[in-house]
C-alpha positions as CSV (number, residue, x, y, z in Angstrom):
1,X,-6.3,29.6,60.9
2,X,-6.6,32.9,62.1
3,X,-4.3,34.5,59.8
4,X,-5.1,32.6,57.0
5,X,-8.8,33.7,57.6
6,X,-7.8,37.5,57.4
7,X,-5.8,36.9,54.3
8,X,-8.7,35.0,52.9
9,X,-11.0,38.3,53.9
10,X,-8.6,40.9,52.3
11,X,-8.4,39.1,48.8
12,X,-11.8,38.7,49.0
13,X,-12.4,42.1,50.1
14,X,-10.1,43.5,47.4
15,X,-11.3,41.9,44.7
16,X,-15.0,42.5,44.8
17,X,-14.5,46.1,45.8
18,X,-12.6,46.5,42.2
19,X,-15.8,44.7,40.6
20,X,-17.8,46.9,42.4
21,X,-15.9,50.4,40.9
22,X,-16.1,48.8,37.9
23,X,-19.7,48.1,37.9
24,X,-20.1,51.9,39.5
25,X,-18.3,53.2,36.6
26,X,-20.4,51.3,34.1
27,X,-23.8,52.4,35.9
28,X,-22.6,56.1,36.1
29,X,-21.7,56.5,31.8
30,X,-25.3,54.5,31.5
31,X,-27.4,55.8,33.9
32,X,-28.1,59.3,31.7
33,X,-30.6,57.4,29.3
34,X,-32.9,56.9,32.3
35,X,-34.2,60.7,31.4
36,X,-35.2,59.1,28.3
37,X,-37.4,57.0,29.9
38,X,-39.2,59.3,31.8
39,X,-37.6,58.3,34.5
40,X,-35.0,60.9,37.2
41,X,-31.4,59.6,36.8
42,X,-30.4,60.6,40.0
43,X,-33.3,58.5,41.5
44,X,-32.5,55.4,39.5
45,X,-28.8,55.8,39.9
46,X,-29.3,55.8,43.9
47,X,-31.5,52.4,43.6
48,X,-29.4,50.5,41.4
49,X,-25.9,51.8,43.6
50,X,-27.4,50.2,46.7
51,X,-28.4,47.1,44.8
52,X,-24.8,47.0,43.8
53,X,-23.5,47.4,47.1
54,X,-25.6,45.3,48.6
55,X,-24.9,42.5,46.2
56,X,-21.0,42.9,47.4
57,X,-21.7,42.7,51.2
58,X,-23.7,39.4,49.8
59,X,-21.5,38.0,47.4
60,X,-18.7,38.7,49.8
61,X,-20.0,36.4,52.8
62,X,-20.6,33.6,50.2
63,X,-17.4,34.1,49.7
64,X,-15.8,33.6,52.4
65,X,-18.0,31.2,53.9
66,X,-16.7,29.3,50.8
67,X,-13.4,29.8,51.1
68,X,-12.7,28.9,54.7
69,X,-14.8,25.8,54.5
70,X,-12.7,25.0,51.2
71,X,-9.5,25.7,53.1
72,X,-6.7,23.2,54.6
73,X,-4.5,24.5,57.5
């Protein structure tokens, strides 16, 4: 149960981080119309980057949780 738990972790792990670039790389080619709005990029791009990353760490325990409840050994 042990290993299958780790293995379960890494994919998990693995896959959500590549979301996460993803959505990072989306956020950085968008994030320069903030100016338009009156509004600092830098400021906005720091707020919704930890929104992102905390939506991981999140979406990462459900995860999990779901998957080792889920699994047969």
């Amino acid at each position: 149960m042990a290993r299958l738990s780790q293995f379960l972790l890494l994919q998990i792990i693995d896959t959500l981080w590549k979301e996460h670039l993803y959505a990072m790389d989306t956020l950085k080619e968008g994030i320069g119309l903030r100016g338009y709005g009156q509004k600092n990029p830098l400021t906005e791009y720091k707020k919704e980057a930890f929104d992102l990353f905390d939506d991981l760490f999140q979406r990462a325990k459900e995860d999990a949780i779901e998957y080792l409840f889920a699994a047969r050994p």
